[in-house]
Kinemage of the C-alpha trace (Angstrom):
@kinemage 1
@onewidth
@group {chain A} dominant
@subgroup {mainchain}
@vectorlist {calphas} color= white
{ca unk a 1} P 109.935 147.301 139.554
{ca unk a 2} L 113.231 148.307 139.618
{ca unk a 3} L 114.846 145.816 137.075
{ca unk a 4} L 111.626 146.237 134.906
{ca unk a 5} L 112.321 150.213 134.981
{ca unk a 6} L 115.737 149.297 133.942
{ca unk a 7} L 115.032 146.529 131.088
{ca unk a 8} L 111.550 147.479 129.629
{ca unk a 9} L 113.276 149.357 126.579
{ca unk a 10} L 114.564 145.430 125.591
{ca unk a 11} L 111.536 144.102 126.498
{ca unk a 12} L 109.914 146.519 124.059
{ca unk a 13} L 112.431 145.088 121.549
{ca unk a 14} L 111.952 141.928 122.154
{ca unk a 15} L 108.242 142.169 121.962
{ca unk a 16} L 108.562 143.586 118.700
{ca unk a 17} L 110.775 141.019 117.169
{ca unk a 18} L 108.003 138.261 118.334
{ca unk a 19} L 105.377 140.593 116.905
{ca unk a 20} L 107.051 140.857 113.971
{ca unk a 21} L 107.889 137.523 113.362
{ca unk a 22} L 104.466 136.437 114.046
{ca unk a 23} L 103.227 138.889 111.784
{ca unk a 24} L 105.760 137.424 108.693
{ca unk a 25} L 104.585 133.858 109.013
{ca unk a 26} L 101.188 134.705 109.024
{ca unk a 27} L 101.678 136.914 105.960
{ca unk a 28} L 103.749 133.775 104.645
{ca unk a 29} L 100.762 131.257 105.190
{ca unk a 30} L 98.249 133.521 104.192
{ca unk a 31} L 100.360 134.148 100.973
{ca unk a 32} L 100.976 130.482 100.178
{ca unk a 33} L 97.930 129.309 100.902
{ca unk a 34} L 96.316 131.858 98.341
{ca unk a 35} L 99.018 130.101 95.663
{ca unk a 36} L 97.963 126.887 96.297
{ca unk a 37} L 94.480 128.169 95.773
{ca unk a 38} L 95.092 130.526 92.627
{ca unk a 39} L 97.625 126.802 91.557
{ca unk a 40} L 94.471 124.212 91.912
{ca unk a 41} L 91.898 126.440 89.901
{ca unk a 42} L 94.143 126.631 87.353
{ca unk a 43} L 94.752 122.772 87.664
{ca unk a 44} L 91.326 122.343 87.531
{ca unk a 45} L 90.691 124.885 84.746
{ca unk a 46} L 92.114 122.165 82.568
{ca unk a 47} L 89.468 119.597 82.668
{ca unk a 48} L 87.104 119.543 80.784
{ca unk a 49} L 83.348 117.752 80.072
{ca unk a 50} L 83.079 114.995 78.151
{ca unk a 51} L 82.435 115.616 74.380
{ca unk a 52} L 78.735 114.179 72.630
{ca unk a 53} L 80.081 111.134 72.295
{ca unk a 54} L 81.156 110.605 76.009
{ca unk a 55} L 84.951 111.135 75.251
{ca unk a 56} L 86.925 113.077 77.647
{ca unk a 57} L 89.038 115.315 75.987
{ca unk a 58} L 92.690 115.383 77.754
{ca unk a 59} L 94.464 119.057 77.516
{ca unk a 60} L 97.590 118.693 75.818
{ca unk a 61} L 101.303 118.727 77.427
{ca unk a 62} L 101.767 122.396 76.875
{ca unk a 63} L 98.798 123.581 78.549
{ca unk a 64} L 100.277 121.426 81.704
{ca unk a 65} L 103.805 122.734 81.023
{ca unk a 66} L 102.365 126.345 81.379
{ca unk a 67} L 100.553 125.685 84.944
{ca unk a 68} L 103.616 123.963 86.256
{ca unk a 69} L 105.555 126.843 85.216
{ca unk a 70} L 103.594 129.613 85.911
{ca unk a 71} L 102.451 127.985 89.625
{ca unk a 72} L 106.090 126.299 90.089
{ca unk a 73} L 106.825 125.487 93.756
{ca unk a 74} L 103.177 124.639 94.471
{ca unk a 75} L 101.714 121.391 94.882
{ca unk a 76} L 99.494 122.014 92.077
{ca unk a 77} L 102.664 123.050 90.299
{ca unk a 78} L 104.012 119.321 90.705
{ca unk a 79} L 100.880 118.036 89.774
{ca unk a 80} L 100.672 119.687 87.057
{ca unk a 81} L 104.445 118.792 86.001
{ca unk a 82} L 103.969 115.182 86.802
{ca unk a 83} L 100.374 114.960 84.434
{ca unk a 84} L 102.848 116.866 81.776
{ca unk a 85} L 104.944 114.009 81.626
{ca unk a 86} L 102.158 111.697 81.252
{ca unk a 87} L 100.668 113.841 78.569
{ca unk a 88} L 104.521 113.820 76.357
{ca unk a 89} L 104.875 110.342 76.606
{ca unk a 90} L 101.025 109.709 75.281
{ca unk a 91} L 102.126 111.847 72.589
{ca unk a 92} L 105.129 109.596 71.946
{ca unk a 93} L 107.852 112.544 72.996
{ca unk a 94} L 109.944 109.975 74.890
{ca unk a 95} L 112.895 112.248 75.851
{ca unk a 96} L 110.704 115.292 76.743
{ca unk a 97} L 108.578 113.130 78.787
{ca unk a 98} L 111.594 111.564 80.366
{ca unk a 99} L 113.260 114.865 81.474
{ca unk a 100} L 109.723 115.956 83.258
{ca unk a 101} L 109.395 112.659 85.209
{ca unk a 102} L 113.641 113.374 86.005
{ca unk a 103} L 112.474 116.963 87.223
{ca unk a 104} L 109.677 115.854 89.331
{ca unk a 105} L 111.540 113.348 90.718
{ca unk a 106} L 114.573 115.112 92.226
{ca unk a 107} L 112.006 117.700 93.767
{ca unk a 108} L 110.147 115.304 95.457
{ca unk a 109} L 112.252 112.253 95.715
{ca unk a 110} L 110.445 111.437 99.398
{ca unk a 111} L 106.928 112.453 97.665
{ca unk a 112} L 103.912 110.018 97.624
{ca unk a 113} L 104.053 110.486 93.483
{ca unk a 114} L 107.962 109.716 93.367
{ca unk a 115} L 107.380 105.995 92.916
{ca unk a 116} L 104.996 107.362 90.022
{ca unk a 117} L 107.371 109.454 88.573
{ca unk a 118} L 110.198 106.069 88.085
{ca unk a 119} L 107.578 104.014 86.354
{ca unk a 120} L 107.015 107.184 83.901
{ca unk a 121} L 111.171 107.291 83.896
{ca unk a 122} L 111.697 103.595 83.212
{ca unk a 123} L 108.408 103.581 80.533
{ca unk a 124} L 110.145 106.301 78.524
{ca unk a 125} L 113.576 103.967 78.769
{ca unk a 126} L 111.888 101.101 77.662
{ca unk a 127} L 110.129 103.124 74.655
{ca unk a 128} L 113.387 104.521 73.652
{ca unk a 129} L 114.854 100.686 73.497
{ca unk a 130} L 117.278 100.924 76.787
{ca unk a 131} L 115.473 97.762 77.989
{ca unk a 132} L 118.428 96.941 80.349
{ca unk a 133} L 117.880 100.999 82.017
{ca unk a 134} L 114.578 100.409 82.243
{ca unk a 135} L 114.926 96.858 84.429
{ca unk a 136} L 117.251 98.747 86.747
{ca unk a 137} L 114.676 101.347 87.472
{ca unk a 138} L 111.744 98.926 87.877
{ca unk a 139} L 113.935 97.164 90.013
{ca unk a 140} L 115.062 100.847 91.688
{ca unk a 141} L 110.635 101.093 92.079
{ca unk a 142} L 110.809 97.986 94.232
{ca unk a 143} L 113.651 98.357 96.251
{ca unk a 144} L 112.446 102.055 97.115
{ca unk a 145} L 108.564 101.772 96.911
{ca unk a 146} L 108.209 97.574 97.762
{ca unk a 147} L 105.016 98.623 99.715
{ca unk a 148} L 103.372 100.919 97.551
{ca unk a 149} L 100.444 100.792 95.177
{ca unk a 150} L 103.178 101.037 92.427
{ca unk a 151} L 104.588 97.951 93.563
{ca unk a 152} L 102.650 95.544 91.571
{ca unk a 153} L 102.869 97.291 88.481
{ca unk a 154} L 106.198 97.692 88.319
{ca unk a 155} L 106.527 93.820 88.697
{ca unk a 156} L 103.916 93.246 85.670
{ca unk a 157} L 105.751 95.208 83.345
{ca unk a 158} L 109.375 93.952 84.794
{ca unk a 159} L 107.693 91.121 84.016
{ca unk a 160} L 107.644 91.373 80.343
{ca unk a 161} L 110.707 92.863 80.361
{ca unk a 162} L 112.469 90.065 81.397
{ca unk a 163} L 110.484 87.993 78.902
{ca unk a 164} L 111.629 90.274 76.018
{ca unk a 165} L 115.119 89.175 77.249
{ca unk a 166} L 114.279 85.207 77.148
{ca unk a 167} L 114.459 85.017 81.004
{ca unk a 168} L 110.869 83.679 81.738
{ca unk a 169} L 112.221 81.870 84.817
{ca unk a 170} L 112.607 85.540 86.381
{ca unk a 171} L 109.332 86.744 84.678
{ca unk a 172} L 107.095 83.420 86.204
{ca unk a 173} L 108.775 84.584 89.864
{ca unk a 174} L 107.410 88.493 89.420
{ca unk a 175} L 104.103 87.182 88.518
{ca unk a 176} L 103.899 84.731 91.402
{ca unk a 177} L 104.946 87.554 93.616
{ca unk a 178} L 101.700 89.442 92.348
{ca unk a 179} L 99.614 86.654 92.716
{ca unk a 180} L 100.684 85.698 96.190
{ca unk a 181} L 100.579 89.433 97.801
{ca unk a 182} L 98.108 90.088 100.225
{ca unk a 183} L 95.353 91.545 100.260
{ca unk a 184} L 94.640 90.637 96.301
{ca unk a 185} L 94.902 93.595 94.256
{ca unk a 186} L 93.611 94.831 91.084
{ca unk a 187} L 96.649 93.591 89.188
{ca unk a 188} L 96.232 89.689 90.116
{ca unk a 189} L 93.891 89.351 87.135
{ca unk a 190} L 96.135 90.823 84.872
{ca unk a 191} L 99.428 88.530 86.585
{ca unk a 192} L 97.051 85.248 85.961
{ca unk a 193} L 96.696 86.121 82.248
{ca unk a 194} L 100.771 86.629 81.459
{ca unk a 195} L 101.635 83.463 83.660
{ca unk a 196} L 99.112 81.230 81.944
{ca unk a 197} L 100.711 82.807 78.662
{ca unk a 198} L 104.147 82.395 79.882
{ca unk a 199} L 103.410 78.569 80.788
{ca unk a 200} L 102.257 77.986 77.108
{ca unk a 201} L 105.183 78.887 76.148
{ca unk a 202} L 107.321 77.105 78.433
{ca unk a 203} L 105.727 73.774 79.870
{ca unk a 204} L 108.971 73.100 81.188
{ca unk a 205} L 108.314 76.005 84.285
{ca unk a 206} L 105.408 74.639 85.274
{ca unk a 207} L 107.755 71.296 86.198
{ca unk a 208} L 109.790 73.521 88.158
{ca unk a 209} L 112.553 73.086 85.631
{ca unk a 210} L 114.422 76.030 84.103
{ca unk a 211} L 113.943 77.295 80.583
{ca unk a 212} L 116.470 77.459 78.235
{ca unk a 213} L 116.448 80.334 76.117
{ca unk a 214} L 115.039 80.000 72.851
{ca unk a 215} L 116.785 80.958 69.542
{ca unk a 216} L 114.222 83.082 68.756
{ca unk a 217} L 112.656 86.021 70.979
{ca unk a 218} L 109.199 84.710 72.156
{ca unk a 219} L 106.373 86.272 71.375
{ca unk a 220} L 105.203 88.228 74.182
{ca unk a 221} L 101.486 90.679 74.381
{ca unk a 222} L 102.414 94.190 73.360
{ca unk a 223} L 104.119 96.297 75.897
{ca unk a 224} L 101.838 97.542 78.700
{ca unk a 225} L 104.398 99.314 80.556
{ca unk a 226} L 103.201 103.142 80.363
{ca unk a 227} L 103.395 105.304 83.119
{ca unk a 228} L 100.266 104.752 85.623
{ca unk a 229} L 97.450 107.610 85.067
């Protein structure tokens, strides 16, 4: 009783810093979780029905520009930053669609969308002609992301790349490596149909004997390699 009598005034203190640091995290949660909230509505403001036809109308950029700006450091916000990008580069706005997929990116480097956001960078290389930047960051996708659903894309469309360049003897191994993953994924279909191209086009690989590069760039399917939706 005595050393209570002589310490209660700190232990009122002390009491009051707990109370009051309960008190400012719960404010904190309770405040960020109504951002998130007031962030996804807003997110979800932006879709809209399907026209008579059956079309879906996609908002443009700016209206995901605005959400990620006004909503920033919300996971809506990112969303919304990250479907931004997608939007500029559908629109053919290469650079501007580049720097959004940058910005994601270094905020969420670790994120579950980061191995998103380096297809969308090494798309908008490849559309701006840096075909050698945009191998590197396929092969960055692979190194960083082997395991992830991005995986297999990012082999397809290094895929071609390499075939724009005349190396189909690295393009044949990417698809192989599609077709021989486990489980099978959606993408085996589409790895089939480039290696039975590729093989037209150079019996020789199916021998198991390497292809010299023609004089002339082969004629390859148009470039698939958008960013994922």
């Amino acid at each position: 009783m005595a050393w209570l009598e002589t310490h209660k005034l700190h232990l009122v203190y002390a009491g009051a810093a707990a109370l009051a640091v309960w008190l400012a995290a719960f404010t904190y949660s309770h405040v960020r979780a109504g951002q998130e909230a007031a962030a996804n509505a807003a997110l979800a403001a932006l879709s809209k029905p399907a026209d008579r036809t059956g079309k879906q109308v996609q908002p443009p950029a700016s209206d995901y520009l605005k959400v990620a700006e006004q909503h920033a450091g919300t996971r809506a916000g990112e969303r919304a930053l990250l479907f931004a990008a997608d939007r500029l580069f559908t629109e053919g706005k290469y650079p501007e669609a580049k720097a959004r997929f940058e910005k994601y990116l270094a905020a969420n480097a670790t994120g579950p969308a980061a191995a998103v956001a380096l297809l969308g960078i090494a798309a908008c290389q490849e559309a701006a002609g840096e075909v050698d930047k945009s191998i590197a960051t396929h092969q960055q996708v692979l190194a960083e992301h082997g395991s992830s659903p991005e995986a297999h894309p990012a082999r397809l469309a290094l895929g071609l790349l390499h075939e724009l360049k005349n190396q189909p003897d690295q393009a044949l191994r990417l698809y192989d490596e599609v077709l021989r993953a486990k489980p099978v994924s959606v993408w085996r279909m589409e790895a089939e149909m480039r290696r039975e191209q590729l093989l037209r086009r150079h019996p020789q690989l199916a021998l198991g004997t390497p292809s010299a590069a023609p004089a002339l760039p082969a004629v390859v399917a148009p470039a698939t390699n958008a960013p994922p939706k």
